[in-house]
Structure formats: structure tokens, C-alpha cells
C-alpha positions as CSV (number, residue, x, y, z in Angstrom):
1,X,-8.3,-20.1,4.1
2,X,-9.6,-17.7,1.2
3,X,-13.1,-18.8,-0.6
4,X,-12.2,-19.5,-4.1
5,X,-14.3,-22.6,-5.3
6,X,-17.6,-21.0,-6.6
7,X,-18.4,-19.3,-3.4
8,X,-22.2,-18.1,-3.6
9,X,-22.4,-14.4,-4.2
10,X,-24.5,-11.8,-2.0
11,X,-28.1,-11.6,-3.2
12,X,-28.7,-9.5,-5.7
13,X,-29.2,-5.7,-5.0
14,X,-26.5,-6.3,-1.6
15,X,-23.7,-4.8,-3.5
16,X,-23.9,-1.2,-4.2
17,X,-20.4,0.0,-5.0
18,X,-17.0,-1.6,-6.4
19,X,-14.2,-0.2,-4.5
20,X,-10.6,-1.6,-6.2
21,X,-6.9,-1.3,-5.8
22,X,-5.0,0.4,-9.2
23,X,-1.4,-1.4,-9.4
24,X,-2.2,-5.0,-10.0
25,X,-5.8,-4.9,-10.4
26,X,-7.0,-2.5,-12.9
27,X,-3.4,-3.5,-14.7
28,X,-1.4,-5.4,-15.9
29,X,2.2,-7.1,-14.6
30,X,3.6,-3.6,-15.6
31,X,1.4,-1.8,-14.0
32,X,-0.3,-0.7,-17.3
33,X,-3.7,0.1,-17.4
34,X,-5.4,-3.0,-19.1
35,X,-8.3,-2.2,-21.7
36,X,-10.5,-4.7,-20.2
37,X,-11.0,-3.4,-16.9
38,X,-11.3,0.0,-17.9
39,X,-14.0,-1.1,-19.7
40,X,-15.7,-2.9,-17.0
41,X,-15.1,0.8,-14.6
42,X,-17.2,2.3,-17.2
43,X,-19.6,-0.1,-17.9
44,X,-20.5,0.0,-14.0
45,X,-20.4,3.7,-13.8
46,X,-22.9,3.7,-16.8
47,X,-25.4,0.7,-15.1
48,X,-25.3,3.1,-12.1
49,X,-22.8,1.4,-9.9
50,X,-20.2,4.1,-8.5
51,X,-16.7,3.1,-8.6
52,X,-14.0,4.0,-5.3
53,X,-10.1,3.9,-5.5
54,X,-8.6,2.6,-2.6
55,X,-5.0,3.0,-3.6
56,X,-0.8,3.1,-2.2
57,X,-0.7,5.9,-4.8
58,X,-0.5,9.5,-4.4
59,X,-3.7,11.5,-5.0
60,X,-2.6,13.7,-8.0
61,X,-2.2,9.9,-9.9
62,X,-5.3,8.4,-7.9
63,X,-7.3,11.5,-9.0
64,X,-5.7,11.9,-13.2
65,X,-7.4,8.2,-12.8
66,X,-10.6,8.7,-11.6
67,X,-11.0,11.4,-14.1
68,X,-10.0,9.5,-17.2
69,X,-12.0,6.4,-15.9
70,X,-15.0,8.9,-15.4
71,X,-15.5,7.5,-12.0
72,X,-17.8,8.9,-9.3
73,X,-16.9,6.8,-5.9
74,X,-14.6,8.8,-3.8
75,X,-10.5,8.0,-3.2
76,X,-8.5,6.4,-1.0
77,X,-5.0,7.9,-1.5
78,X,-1.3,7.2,0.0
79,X,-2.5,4.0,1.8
80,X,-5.0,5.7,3.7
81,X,-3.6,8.7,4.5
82,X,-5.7,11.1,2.3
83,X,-9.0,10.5,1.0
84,X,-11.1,12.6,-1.6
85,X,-14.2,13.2,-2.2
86,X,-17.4,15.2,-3.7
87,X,-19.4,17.6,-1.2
88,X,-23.2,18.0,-1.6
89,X,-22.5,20.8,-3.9
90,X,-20.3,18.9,-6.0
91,X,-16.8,20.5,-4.6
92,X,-13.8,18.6,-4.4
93,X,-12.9,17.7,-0.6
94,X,-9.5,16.4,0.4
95,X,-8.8,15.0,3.9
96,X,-5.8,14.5,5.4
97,X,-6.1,11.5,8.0
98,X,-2.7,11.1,9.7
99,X,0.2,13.2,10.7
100,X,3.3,12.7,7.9
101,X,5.8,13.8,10.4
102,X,5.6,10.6,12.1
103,X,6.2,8.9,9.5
104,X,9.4,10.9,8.5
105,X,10.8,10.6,11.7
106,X,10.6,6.4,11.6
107,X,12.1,6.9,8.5
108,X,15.3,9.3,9.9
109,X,15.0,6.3,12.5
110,X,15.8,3.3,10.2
111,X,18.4,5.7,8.0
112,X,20.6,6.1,11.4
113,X,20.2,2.2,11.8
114,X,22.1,1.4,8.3
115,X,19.0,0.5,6.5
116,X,19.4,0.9,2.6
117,X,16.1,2.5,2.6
118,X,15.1,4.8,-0.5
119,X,12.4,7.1,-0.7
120,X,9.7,6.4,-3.8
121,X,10.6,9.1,-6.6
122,X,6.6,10.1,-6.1
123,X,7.3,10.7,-2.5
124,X,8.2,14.0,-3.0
125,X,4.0,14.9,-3.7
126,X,2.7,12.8,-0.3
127,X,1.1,14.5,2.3
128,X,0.5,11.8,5.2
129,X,2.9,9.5,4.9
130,X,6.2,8.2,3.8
131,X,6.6,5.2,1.0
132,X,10.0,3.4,0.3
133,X,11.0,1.6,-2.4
134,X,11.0,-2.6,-1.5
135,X,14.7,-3.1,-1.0
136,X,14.5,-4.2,2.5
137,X,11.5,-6.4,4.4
138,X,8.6,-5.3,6.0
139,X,10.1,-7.3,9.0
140,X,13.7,-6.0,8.7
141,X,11.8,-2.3,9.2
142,X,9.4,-3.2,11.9
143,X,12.6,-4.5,13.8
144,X,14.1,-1.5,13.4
145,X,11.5,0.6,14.5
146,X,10.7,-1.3,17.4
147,X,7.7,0.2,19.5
148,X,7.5,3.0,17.4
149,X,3.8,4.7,16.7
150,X,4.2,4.0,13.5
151,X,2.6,1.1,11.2
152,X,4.6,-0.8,7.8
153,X,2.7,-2.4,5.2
154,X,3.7,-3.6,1.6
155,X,1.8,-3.4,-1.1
156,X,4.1,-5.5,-2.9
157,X,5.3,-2.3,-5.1
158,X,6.4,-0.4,-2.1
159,X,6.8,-0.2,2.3
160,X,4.5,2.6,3.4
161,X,5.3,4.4,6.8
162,X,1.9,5.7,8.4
163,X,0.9,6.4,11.7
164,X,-1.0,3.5,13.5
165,X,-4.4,5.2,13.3
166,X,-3.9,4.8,9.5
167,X,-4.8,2.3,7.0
168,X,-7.2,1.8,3.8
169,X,-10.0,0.4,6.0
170,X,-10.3,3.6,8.2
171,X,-10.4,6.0,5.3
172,X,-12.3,3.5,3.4
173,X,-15.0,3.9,6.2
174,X,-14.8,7.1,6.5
175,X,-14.7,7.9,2.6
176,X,-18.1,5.6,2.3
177,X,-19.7,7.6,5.2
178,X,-20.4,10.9,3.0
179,X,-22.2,8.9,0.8
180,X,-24.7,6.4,3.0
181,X,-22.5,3.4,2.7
182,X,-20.4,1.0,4.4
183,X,-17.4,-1.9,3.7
184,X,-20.3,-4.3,3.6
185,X,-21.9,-3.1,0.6
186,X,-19.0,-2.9,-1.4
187,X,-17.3,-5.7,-3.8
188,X,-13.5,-4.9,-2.6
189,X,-10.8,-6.0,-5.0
190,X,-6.9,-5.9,-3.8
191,X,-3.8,-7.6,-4.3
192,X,-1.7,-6.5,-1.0
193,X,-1.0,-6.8,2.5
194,X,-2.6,-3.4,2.6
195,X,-5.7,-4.7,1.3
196,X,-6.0,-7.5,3.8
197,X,-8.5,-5.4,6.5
198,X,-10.5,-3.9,3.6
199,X,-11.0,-7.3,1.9
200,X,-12.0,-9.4,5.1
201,X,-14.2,-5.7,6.1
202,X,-16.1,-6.1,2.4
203,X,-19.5,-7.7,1.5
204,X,-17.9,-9.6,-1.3
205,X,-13.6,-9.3,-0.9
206,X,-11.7,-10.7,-4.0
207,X,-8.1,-11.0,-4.5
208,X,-5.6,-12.5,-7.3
209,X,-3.8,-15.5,-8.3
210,X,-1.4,-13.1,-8.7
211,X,-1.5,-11.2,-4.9
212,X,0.0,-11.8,-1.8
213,X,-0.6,-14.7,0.4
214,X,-2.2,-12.7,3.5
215,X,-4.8,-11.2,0.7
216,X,-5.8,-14.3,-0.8
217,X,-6.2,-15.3,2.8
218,X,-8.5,-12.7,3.8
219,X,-10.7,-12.6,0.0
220,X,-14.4,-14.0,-0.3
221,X,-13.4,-15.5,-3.5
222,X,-9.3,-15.8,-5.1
223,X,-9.5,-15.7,-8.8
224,X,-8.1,-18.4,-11.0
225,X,-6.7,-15.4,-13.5
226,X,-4.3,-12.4,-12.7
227,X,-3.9,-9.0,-12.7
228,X,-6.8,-7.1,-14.8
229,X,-8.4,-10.5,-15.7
230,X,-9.3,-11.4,-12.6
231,X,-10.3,-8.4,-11.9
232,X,-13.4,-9.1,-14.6
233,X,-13.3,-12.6,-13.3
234,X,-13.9,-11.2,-9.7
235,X,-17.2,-9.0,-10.5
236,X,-18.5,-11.8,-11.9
237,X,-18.3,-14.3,-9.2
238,X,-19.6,-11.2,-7.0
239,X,-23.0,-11.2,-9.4
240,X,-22.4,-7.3,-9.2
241,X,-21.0,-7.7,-13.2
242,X,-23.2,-10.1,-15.6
């Protein structure tokens, strides 16, 4: 069971970096950017404390973010899939993790099984995988697919199609690797099944009173408040915000 009464945070100076979700954590219930975290992202990029997107979005949105947040952690993109971030001379680096023709043909695989499956409208702009709008189950899919090589997750938005190798935790790790750091350092905030390896991986995991019920099972601490408030609420009980 998830953490949520008081839990006692890290000591302090264990936490080095914040590393959060976008839809449903830095916004609101309509996925609106909420002036109160994007205070907080700044106020910890000013104290020092570098900020990380670990997000189901594609990277041109993940990265229009990071720039208007003024954020300095690198990017998780498409699930996993890509990450971004800053070389020793300061230029941009993109990886590309896993193989988006897998994931294309699983989804020409459920199509031929009579699945109303729908590609996202940003689909057209991913690189490594394939995301489908939520009009069908994560479990409907997997049946589908069978023993395919290829993994489903919901983010609660969307179904993402990735190769197995894929995931937020893998690119997390390697993402946090360019830059001396690992999971364990890092106050991880998430909302979805795709967050659940990231959030149990974290030094201090914290999910939502609004999130799914395999997140809030894998968080440190659950907050009492949703969306972008307990996103503040959940620095706080991690000591890393005063």
C-alpha cells in the first residue's frame, strides 16, 4: 500500500533533482498549466534544484515546456522512447531508445483484429512509438496482441505501444546518467500506470488523489490534494520544497 500518512522525508541534502510528469501534475483537470506549480519549477530552478520531464508527450511539446518553464533537467519524451538532453558543451542531444516500427506493426495487428483503435492527433510528430486515443482497455489490447514484443501502458490520457525494452524508468536512468545522478536522488512525481516503475525506482515517489490506483500504490507519499496542488503538497512532504 502507498505511504500517505506523514511519511518521514529523506534527510536533508538526499534529494537532488525533481523529476515530474506534465498532464495531471504540473496541471490542472484540463490539462492546463496551473500557476502554482509553474511557480514552484522556477522557484527550484532558482534555489539550484534542476528540474526533469518524464512525460507520455511528444518532445517538440515536452521541450516548448522546458523552455518556457526555464528548466535545466533533461527529458523524458513519448513514454520513454526519446530522451533529451544538454552535452558538456551545452548542445542539444536527442536519443532515440526504441524501434517505432514495432510499435506500428502491433498497431496494424489490433486494426486487422476489429479494434476501434485511433491514433493520437500528435502521433503524427513521434519517433519511437505509437500512442492511441483511450477508447479501448489496456487489457482488450494486450489480448489482442498476445505474445507480441511489444509493451501497453496508459497514462490515463492515452495507450502507448513501445517496444518492451522501453519505458520512463529506462530512459529516466539513462537521461540521469549524463549528469551524475540516479532514480534515488530524485523526488519523482506521476499520476499513471506509466509512472508506476519510476515512482517505486525514486528516493522520494509521490502520486495524486487524483492518479491511478497502481501509482498511488507504488508512491512514498499519496497527496490528499489533486492535480497541480498536490503537486506543491508533494515537495513538501519530500522536504525538497519549504
Amino acid at each position: 500500500m502507498a505511504r500517505s500518512s506523514n511519511p518521514r522525508p529523506p534527510q536533508r541534502g538526499a534529494l537532488h533533482l525533481v523529476v515530474t510528469d506534465v498532464d495531471g501534475t504540473l496541471t490542472d483537470a484540463d490539462r492546463r498549466l496551473d500557476p502554482r506549480a509553474v511557480k514552484v519549477v522556477r522557484d527550484l530552478e532558482h534555489r539550484g534544484i534542476p528540474v526533469a520531464l518524464a512525460t507520455g508527450n511528444v518532445l517538440p511539446i515536452a521541450l516548448g515546456l522546458y523552455r518556457s518553464l526555464g528548466l535545466t533537467g533533461p527529458i523524458v519524451a513519448e513514454n520513454g522512447g526519446l530522451i533529451y538532453h544538454r552535452d558538456e558543451r551545452g548542445r542539444d542531444v536527442v536519443e532515440r531508445l526504441t524501434d517505432r516500427r514495432v510499435a506500428l506493426l502491433a498497431f496494424r495487428e489490433l486494426q486487422a483484429a476489429g479494434l476501434p483503435v485511433r491514433r493520437l492527433f500528435t502521433d503524427r510528430w513521434r519517433e519511437s512509438e505509437v500512442a492511441l486515443e483511450p477508447t479501448v482497455s489496456v487489457s482488450a489490447v494486450r489480448r489482442a496482441l498476445g505474445r507480441s514484443p511489444v509493451a501497453v501502458e496508459s497514462t490515463g490520457y492515452a495507450l502507448h505501444l513501445m517496444e518492451k525494452s522501453g519505458g520512463k524508468l529506462p530512459a529516466l536512468v539513462r537521461a540521469l546518467s549524463y549528469i551524475g545522478r540516479t532514480p534515488a536522488e530524485c523526488v519523482v512525481l506521476g499520476d499513471g500506470d506509466n509512472d508506476v516503475a519510476m515512482l517505486r525506482a525514486a528516493g522520494f515517489g509521490v502520486s495524486f488523489a487524483s492518479a491511478s490506483r497502481r501509482a498511488r500504490q507504488a508512491a512514498r507519499y499519496v497527496t490528499k490534494a489533486e492535480f497541480a496542488a498536490g503537486f506543491v503538497e508533494g515537495l513538501k512532504a519530500s522536504g525538497i520544497l519549504d
